[in-house]
C-alpha positions as CSV (number, residue, x, y, z in Angstrom):
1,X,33.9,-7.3,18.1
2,X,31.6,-9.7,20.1
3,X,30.5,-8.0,23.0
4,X,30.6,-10.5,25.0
5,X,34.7,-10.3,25.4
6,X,35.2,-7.1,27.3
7,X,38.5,-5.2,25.8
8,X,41.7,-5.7,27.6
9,X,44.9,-3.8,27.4
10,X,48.0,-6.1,26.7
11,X,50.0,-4.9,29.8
12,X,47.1,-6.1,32.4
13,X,46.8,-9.7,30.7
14,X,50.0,-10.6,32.6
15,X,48.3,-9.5,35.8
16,X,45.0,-12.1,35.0
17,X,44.8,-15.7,36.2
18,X,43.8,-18.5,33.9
19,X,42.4,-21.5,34.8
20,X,43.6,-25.1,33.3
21,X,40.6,-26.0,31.9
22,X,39.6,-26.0,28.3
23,X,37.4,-23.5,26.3
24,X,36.9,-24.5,22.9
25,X,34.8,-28.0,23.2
26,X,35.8,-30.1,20.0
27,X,38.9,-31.5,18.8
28,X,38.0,-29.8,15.2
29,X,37.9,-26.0,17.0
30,X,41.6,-26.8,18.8
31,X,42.7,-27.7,15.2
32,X,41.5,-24.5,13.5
33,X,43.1,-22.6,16.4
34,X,46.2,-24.2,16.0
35,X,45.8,-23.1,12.3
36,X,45.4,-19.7,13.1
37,X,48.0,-19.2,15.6
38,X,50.5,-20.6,13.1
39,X,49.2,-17.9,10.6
40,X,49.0,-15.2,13.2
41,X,52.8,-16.0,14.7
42,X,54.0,-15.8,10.8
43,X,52.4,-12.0,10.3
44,X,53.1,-11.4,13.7
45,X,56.8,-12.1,12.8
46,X,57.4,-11.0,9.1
47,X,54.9,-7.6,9.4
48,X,54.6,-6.7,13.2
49,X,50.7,-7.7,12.3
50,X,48.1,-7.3,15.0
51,X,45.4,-9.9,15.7
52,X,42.5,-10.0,18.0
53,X,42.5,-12.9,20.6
54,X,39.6,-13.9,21.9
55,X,39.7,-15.6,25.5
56,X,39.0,-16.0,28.8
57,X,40.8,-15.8,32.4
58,X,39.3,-17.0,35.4
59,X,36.7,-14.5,35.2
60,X,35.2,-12.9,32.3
61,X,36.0,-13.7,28.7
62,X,38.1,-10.8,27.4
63,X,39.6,-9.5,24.0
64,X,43.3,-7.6,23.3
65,X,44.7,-6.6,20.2
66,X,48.4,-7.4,19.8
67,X,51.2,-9.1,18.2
68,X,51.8,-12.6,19.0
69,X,55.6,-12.9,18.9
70,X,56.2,-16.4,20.1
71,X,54.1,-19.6,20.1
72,X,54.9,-22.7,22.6
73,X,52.9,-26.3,22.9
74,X,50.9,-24.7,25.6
75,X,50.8,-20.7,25.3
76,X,51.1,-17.9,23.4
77,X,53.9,-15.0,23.7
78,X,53.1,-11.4,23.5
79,X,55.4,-8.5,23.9
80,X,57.4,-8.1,27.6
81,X,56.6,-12.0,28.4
82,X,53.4,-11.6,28.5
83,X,51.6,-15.1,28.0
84,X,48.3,-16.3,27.0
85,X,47.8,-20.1,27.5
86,X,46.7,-21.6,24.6
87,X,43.8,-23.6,26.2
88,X,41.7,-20.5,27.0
89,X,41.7,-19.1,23.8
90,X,38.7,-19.4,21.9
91,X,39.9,-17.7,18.4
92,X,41.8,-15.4,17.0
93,X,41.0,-12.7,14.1
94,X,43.9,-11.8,11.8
């Protein structure tokens, strides 16, 4: 893990604050994002597969280990509605 993402639990993320800003800089990062999520909702789905997600709230960049259940145009769904907008995710590893 990059220790610059300090671990989170999933239960706090839904207690965080996220700005609306973009973190990945390039148009060729959000498209191998989008990639991944697809891949990630699909294991998430079919095996109850746990990815790390990389990202960052309004103020520290932060990791959690889950299942991504659900995947909208702008966020991410994890377990109990918690959501993870899709704009301050920086990557995921499956």
């Amino acid at each position: 893990m990059d220790s610059t993402f300090a671990l989170v639990e999933k239960e706090a993320i839904a207690d965080l604050h996220f700005p609306t800003t973009e973190v990945l800089k390039s148009e060729k990062e959000a498209l191998a994002l989008k990639v991944e999520l697809e891949r990630a909702i699909a294991l998430g789905n079919l095996e109850h597969h746990k990815v790390k997600i990389y990202f960052e709230d309004d103020k520290k960049k932060r990791v959690v280990n889950t299942t991504i259940w659900a995947v909208t145009d702008n966020a991410i769904v994890l377990k109990q509605n918690v959501v993870i907008p899709i704009k301050r995710i920086y990557k995921l590893e499956i």
